[in-house]
Backbone as a printed PyTorch tensor [residue, N CA C, xyz], in Angstrom:
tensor([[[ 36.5130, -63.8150,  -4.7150],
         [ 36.0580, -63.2270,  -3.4760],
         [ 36.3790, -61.7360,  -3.4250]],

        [[ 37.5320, -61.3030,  -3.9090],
         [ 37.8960, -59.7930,  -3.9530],
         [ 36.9100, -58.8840,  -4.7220]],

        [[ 36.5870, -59.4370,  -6.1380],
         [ 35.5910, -58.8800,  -6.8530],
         [ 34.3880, -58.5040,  -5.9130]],

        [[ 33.9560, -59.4830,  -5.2070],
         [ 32.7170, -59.4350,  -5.0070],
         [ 32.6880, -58.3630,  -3.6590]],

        [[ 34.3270, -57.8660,  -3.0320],
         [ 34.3280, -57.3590,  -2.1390],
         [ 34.3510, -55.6450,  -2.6370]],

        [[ 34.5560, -55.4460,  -3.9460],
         [ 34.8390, -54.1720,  -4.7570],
         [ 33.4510, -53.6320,  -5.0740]],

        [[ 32.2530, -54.5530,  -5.6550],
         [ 31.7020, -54.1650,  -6.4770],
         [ 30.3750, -53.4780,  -5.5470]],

        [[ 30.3140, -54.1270,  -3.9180],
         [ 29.4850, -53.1660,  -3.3590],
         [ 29.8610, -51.7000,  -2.9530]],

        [[ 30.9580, -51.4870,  -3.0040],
         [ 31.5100, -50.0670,  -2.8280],
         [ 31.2750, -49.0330,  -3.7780]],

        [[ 31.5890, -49.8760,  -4.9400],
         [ 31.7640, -49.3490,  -6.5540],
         [ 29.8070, -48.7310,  -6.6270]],

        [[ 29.1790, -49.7630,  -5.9770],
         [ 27.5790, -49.4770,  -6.4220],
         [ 27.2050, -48.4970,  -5.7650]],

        [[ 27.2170, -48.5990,  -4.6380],
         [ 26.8830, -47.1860,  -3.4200],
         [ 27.6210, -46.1740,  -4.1400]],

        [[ 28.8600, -46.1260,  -4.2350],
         [ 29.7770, -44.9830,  -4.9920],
         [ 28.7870, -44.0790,  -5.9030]],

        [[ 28.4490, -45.0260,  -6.9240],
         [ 27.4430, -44.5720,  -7.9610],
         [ 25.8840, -44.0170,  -7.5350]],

        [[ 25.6090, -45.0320,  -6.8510],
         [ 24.6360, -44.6300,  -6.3180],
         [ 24.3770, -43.2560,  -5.6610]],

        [[ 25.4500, -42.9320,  -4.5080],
         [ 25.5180, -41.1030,  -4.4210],
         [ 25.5400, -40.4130,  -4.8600]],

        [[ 26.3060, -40.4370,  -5.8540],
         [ 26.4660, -39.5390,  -7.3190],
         [ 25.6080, -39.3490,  -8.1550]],

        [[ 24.9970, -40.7260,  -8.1610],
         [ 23.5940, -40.4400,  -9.0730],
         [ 22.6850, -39.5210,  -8.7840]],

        [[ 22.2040, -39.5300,  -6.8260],
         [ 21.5120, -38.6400,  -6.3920],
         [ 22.1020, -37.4430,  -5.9330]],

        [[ 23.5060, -37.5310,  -5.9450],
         [ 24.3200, -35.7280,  -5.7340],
         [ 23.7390, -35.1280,  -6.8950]],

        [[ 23.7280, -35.2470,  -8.1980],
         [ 23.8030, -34.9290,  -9.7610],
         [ 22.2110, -34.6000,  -9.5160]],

        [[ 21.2710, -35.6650,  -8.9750],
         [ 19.1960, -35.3780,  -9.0370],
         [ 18.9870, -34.3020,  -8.3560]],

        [[ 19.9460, -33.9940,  -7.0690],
         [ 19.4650, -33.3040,  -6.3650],
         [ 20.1890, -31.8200,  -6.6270]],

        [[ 21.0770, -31.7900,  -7.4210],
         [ 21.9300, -30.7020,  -7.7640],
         [ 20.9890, -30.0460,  -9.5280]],

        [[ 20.4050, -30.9380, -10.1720],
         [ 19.3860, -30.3070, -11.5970],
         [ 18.0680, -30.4070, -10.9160]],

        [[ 16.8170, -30.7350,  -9.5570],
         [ 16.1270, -30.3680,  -9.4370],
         [ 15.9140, -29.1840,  -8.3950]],

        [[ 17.1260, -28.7960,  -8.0960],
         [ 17.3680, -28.1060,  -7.0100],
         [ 16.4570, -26.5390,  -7.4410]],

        [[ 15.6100, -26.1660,  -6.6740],
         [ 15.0140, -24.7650,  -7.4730],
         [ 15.6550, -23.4660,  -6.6680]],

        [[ 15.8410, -22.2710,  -7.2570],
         [ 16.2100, -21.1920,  -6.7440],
         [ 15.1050, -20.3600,  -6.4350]],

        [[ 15.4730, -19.6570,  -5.0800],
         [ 14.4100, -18.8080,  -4.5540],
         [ 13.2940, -18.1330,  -5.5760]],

        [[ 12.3190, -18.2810,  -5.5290],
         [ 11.3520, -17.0490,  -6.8040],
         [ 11.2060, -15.9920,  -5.8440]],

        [[ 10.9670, -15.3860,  -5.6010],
         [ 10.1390, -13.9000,  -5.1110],
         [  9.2260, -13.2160,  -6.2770]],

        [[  8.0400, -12.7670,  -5.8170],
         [  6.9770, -11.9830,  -6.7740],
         [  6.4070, -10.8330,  -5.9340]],

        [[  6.6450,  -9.9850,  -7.0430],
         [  6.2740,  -8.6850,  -5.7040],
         [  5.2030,  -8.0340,  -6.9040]],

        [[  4.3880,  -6.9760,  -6.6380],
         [  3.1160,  -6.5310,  -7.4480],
         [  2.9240,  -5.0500,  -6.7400]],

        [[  2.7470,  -4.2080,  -7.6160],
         [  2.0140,  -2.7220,  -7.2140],
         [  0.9450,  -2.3660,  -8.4090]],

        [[  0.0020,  -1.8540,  -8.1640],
         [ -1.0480,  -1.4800,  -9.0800],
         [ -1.1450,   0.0840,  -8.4180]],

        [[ -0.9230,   1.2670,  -9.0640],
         [ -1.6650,   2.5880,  -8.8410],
         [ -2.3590,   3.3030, -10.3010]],

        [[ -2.8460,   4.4430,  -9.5680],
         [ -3.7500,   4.8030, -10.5620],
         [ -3.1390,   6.7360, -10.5110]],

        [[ -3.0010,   7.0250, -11.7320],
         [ -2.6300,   8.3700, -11.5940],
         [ -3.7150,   9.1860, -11.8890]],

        [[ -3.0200,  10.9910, -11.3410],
         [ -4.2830,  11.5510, -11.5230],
         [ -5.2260,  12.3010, -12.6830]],

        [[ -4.3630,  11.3290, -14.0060],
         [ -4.6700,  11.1090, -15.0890],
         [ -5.5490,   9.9070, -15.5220]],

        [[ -6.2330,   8.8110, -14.6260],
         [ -6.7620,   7.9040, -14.4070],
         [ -5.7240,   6.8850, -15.3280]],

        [[ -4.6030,   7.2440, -15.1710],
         [ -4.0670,   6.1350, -15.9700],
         [ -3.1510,   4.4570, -14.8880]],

        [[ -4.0240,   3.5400, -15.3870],
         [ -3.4150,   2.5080, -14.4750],
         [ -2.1210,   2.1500, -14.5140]],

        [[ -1.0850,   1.9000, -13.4700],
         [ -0.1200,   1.0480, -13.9850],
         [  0.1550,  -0.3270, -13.1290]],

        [[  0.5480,  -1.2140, -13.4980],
         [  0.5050,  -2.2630, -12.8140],
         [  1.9350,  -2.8140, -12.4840]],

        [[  2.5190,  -3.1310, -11.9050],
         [  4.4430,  -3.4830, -11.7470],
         [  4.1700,  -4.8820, -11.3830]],

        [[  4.5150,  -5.9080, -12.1090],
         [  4.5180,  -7.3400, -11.4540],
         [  6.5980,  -7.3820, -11.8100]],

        [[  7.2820,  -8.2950, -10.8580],
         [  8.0270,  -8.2140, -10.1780],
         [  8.8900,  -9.6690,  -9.9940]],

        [[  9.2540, -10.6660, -10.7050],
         [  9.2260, -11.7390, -10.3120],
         [ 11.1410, -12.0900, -10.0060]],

        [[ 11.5980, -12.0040,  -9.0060],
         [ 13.1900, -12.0850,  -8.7960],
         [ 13.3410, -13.1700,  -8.3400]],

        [[ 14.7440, -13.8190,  -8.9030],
         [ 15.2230, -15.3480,  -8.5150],
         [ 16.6650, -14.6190,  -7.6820]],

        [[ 16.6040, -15.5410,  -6.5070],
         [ 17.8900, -15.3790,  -5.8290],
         [ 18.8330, -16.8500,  -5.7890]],

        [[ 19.9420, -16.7790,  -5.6330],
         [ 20.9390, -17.5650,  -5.4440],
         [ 22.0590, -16.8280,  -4.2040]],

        [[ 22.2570, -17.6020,  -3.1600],
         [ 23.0240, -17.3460,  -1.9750],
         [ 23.0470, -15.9940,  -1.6240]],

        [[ 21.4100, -15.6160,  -1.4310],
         [ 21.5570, -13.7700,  -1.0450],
         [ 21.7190, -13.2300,  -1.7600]],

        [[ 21.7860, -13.3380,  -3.1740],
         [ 22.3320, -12.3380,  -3.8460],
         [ 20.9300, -12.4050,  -5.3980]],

        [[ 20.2590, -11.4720,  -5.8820],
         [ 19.4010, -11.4340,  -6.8780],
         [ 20.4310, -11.9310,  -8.3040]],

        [[ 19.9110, -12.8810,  -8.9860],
         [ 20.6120, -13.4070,  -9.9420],
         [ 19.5760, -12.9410, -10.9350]],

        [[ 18.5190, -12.8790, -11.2480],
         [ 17.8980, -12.3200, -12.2490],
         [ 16.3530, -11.8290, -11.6570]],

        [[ 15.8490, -11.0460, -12.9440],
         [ 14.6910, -10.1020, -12.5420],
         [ 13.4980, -10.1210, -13.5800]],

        [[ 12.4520, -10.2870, -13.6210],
         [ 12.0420,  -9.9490, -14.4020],
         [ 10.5790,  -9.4370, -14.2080]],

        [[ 10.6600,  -7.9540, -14.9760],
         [  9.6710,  -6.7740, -14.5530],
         [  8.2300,  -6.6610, -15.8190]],

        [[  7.5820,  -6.8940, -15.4310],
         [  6.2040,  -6.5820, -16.4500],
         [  5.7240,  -5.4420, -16.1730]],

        [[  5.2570,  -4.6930, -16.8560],
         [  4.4110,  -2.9950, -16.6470],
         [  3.4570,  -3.1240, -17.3130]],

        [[  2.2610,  -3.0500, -16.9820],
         [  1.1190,  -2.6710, -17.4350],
         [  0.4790,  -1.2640, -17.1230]],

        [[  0.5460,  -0.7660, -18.2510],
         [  0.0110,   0.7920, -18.4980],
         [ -1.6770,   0.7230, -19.0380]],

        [[ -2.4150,   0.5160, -18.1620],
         [ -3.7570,   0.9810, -18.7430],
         [ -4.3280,   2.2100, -19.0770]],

        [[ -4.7450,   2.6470, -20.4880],
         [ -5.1620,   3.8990, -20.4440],
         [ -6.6810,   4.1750, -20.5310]],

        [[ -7.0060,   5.4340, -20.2930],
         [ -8.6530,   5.6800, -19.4350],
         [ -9.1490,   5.5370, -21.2000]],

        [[-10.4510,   6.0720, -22.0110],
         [-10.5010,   5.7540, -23.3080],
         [-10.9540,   6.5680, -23.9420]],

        [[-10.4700,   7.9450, -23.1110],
         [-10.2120,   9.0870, -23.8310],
         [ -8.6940,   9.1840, -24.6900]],

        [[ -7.7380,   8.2200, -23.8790],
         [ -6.0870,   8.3010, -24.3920],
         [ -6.2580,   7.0830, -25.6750]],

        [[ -7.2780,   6.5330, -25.8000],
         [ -6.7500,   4.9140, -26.3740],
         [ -6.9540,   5.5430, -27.6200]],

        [[ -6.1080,   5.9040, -28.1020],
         [ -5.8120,   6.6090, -30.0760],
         [ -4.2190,   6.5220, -30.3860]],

        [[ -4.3900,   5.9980, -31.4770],
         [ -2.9320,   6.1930, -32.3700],
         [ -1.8470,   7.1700, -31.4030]],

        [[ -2.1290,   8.4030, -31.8670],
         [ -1.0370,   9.5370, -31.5420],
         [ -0.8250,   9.4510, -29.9680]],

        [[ -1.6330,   8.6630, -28.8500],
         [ -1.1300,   8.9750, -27.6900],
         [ -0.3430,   7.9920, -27.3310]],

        [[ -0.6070,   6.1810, -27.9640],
         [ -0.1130,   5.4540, -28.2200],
         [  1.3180,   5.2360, -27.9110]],

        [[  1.4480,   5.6400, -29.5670],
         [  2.5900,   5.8230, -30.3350],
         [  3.8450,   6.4970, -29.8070]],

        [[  3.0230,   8.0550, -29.1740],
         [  4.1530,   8.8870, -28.3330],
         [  4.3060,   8.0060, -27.0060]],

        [[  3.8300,   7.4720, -25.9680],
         [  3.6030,   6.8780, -25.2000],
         [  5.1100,   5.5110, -25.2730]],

        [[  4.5570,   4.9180, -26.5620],
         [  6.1950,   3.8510, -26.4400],
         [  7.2030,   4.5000, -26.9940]],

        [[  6.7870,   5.7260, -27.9150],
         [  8.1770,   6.0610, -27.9240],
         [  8.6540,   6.4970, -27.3540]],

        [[  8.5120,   7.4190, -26.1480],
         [  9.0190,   7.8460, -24.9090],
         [  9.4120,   6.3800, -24.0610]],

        [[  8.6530,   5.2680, -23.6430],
         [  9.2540,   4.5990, -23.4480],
         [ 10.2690,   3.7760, -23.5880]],

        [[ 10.5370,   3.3030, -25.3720],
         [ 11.4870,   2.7040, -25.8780],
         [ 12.6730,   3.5020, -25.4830]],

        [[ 12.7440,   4.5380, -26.0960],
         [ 13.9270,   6.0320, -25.3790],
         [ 14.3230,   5.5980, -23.8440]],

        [[ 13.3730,   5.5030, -22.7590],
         [ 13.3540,   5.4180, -21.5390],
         [ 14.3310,   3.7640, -21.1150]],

        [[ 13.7680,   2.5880, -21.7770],
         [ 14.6260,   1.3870, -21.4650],
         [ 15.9860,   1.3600, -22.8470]],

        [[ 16.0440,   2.3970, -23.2970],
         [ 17.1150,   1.6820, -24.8140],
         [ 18.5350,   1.1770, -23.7160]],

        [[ 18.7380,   1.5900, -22.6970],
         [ 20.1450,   1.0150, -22.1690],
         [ 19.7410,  -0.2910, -22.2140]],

        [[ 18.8100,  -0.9990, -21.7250],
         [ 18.6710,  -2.4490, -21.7600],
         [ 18.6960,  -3.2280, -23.2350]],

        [[ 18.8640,  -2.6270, -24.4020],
         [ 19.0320,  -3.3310, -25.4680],
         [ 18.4170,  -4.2750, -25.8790]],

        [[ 18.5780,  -5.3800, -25.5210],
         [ 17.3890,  -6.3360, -26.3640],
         [ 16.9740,  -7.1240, -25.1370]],

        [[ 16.9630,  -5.9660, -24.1060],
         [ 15.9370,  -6.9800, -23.0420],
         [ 14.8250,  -6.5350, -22.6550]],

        [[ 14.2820,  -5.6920, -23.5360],
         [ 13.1100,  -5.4900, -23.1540],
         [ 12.1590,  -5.3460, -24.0960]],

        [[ 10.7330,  -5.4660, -24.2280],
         [ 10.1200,  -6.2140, -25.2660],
         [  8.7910,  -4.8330, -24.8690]],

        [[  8.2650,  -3.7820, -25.7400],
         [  7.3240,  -3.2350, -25.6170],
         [  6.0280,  -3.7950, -26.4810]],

        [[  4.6240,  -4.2330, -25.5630],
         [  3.6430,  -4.7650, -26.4750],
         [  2.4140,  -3.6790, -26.6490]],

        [[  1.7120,  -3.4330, -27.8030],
         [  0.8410,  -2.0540, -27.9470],
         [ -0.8030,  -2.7150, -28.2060]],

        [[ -1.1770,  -2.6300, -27.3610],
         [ -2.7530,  -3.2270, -28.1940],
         [ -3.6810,  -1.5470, -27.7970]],

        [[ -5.1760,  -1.9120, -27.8840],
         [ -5.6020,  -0.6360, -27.8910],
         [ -6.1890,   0.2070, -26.7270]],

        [[ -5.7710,  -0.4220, -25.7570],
         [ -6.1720,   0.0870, -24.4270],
         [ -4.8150,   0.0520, -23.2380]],

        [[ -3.9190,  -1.1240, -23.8510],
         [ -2.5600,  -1.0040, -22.7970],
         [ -1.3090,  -0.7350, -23.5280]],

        [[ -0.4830,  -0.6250, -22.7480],
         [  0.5450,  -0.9900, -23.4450],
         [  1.6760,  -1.3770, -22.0830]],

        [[  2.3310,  -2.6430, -22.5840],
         [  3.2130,  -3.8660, -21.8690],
         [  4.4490,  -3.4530, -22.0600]],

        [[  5.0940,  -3.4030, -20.6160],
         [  6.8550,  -3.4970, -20.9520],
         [  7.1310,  -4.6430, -20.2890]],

        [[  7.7310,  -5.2880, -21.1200],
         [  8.0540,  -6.4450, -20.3200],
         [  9.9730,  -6.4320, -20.2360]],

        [[ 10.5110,  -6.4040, -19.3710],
         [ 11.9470,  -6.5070, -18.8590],
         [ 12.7080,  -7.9150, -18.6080]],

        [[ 13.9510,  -8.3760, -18.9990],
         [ 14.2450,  -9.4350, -18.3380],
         [ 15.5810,  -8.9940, -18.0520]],

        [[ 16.7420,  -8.8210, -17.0070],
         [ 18.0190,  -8.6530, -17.0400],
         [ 18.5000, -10.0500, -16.0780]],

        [[ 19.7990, -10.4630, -16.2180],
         [ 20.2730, -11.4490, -15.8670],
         [ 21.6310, -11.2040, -15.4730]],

        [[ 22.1130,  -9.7520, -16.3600],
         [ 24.1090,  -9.4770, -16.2570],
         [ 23.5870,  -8.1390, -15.0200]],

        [[ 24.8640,  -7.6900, -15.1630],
         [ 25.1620,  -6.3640, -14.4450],
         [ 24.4920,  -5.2480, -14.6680]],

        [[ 22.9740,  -5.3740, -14.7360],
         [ 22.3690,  -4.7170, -14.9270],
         [ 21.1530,  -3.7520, -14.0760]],

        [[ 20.5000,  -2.5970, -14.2020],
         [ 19.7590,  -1.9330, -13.5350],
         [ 18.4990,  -1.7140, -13.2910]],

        [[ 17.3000,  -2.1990, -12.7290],
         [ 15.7410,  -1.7820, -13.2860],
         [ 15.0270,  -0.8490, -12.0660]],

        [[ 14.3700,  -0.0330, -12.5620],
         [ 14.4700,   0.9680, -11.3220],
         [ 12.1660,   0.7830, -11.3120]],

        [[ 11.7740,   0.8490, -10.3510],
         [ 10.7040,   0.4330,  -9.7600],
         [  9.4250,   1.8580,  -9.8750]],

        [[  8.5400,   1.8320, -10.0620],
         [  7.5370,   2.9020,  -9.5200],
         [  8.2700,   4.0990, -10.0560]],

        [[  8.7770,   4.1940, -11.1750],
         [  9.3180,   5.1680, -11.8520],
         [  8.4860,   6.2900, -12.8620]],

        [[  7.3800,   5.6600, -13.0430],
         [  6.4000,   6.0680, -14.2040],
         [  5.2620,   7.2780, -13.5360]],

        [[  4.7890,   7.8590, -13.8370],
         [  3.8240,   9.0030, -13.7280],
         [  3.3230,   9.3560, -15.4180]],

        [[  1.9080,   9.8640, -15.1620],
         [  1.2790,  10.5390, -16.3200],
         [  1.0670,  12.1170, -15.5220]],

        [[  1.2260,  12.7620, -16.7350],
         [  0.5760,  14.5820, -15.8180],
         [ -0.8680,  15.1190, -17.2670]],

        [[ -1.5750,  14.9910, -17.1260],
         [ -2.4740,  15.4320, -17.9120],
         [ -2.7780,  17.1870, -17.8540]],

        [[ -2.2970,  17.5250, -19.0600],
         [ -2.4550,  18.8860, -19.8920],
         [ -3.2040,  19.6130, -20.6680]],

        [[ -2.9210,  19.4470, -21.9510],
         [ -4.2640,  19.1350, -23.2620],
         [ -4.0160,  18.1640, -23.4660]],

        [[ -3.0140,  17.3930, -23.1370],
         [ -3.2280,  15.5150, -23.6970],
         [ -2.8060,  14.9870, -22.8850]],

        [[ -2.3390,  13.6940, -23.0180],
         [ -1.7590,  12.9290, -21.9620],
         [  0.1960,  13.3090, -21.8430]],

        [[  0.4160,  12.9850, -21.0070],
         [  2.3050,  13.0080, -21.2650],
         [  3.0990,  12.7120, -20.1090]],

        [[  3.5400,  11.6070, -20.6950],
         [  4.5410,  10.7220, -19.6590],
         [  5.5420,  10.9610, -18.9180]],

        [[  5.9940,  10.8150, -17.2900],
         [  7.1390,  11.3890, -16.5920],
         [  7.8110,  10.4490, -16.4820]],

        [[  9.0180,   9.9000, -16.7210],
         [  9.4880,   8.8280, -16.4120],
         [ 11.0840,   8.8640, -15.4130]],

        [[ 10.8200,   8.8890, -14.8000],
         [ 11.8180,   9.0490, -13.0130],
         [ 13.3880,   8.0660, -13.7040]],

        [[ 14.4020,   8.3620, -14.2420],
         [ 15.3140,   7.4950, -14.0550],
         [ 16.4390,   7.8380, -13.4850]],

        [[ 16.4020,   8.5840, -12.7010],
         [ 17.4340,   9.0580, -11.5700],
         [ 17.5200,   7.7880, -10.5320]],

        [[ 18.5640,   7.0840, -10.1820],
         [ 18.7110,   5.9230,  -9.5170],
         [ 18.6300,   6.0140,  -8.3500]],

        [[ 18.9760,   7.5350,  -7.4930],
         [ 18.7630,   7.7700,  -6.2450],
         [ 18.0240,   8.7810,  -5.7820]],

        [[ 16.9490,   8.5510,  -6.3740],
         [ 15.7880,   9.3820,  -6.3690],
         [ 15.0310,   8.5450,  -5.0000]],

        [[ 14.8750,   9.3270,  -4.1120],
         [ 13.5770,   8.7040,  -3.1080],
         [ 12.6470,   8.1580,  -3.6360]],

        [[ 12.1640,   8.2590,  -4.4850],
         [ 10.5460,   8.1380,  -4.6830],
         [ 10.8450,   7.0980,  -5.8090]],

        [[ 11.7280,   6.3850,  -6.4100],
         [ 12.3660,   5.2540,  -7.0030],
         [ 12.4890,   4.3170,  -6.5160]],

        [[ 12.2850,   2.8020,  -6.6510],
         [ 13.1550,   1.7690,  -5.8910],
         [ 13.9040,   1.2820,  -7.0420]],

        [[ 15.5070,   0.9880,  -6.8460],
         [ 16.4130,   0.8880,  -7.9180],
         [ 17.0660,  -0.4780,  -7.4980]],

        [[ 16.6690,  -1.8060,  -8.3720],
         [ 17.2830,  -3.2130,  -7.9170],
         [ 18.0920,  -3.3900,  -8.9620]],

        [[ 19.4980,  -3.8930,  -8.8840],
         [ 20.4290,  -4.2510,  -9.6160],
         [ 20.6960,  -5.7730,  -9.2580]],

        [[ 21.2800,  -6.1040, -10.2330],
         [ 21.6860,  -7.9640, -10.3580],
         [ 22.5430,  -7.9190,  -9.3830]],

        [[ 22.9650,  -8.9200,  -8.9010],
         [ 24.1190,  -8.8810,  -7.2510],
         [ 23.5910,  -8.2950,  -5.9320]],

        [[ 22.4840,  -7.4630,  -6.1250],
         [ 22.2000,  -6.5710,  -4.8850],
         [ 22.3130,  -8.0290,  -4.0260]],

        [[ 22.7020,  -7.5660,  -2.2490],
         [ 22.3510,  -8.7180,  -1.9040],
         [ 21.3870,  -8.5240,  -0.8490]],

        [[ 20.6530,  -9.0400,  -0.9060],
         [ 18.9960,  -9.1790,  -0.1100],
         [ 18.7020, -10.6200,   0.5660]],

        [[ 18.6180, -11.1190,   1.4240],
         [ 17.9410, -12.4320,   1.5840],
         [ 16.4420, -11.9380,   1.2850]],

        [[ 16.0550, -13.3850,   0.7740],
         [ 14.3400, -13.3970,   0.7120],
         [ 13.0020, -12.4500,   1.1790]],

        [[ 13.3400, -12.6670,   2.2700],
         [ 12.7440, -11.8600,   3.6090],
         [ 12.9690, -10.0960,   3.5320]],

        [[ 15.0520,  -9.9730,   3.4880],
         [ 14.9950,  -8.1690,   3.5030],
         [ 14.2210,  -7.8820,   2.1350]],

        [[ 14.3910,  -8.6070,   1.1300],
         [ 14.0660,  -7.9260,  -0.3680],
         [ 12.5320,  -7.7300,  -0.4190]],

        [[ 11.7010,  -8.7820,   0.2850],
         [ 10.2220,  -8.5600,   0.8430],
         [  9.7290,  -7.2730,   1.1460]],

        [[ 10.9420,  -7.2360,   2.2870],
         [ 10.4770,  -6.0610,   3.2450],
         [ 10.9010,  -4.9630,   2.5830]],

        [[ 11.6090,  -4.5450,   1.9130],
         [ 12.0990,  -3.3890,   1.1720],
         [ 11.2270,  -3.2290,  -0.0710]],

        [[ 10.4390,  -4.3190,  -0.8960],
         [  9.6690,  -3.7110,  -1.4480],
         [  8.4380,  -3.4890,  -0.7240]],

        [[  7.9390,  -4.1860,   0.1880],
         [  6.3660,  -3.7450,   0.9440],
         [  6.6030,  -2.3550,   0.9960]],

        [[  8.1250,  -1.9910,   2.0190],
         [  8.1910,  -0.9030,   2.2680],
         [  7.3690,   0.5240,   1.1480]],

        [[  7.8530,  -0.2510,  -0.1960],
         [  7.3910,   0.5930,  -1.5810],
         [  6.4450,   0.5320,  -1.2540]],

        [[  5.2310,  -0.1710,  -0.9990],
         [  4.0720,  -0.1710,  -1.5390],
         [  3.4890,  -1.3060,  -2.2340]],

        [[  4.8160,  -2.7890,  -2.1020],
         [  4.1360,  -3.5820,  -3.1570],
         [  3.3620,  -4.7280,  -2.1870]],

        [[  3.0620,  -5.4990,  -3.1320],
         [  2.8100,  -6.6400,  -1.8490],
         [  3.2790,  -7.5820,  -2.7670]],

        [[  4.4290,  -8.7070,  -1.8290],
         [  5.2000,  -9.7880,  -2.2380],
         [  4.4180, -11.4290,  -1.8070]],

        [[  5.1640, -11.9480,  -2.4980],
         [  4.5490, -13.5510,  -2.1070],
         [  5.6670, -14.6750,  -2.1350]]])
């Protein structure tokens, strides 16, 4: 009789745990996606997609795509070439988190940081001369910058509103 008085406790027991543990690995963390597309007065496109995961207010990771379209007077080797290498120069603090892709009309930065790290927003400009040539803003408290670091703490909503504020539009 004692057994049989143990073993419904013992089952429920398990039973919570089973679903503490389901509901603790399907549990998802905030996404946020934020997006800006401008066009400089070099007709050169750039595109900022934006995708941040939060955990308790606080940004736990980031990850930034850039799309640089160029008009097809720029799309040649030599403007290319100078083009990521000014950029590679521009992210080398991020080390192996950032991935530059070259085809013949764009060229892709793709970003991922996760530690104590910095990615600064709407940083990019072209100024057209006799060729093309890249401005790249990395002053962190520059107005005309938006500068998100890992830890910042934002709920959902302020981090929304602080990038619309930029110019982006979030979802």
């Amino acid at each position: 009789m004692k057994t049989k008085n143990r073993i419904l406790p013992i089952i429920l027991t398990l039973l919570i745990l089973i679903i503490i543990v389901y509901l603790f690995i399907n549990i998802k963390q905030p996404l946020v996606e934020c997006e800006k597309t401008t066009t400089t007065n070099a007709l050169v496109s750039i595109k900022e997609t934006l995708l941040t995961t939060f955990s308790g207010n606080k940004i736990t990771k980031m990850e930034l795509t850039k799309t640089i379209t160029l008009p097809e007077k720029y799309q040649n080797d030599t403007t290319i070439n100078y083009l990521k290498a000014s950029l590679e120069k521009a992210y080398e603090y991020l080390n192996n988190k950032k991935k530059i892709i070259v085809s013949e009309d764009e060229i892709i930065v793709k970003i991922t940081v996760d530690k104590d790290e910095t990615i600064i927003l709407n940083n990019i400009d072209f100024i057209e001369n006799a060729d093309l040539q890249i401005k790249i803003n990395s002053n962190t408290k520059s107005s005309d910058v938006v500068t998100l670091k890992i830890n910042d703490k934002y709920t959902e909503g302020e981090f929304m509103t602080h990038l619309k504020n930029n110019g982006y539009v979030c979802k």
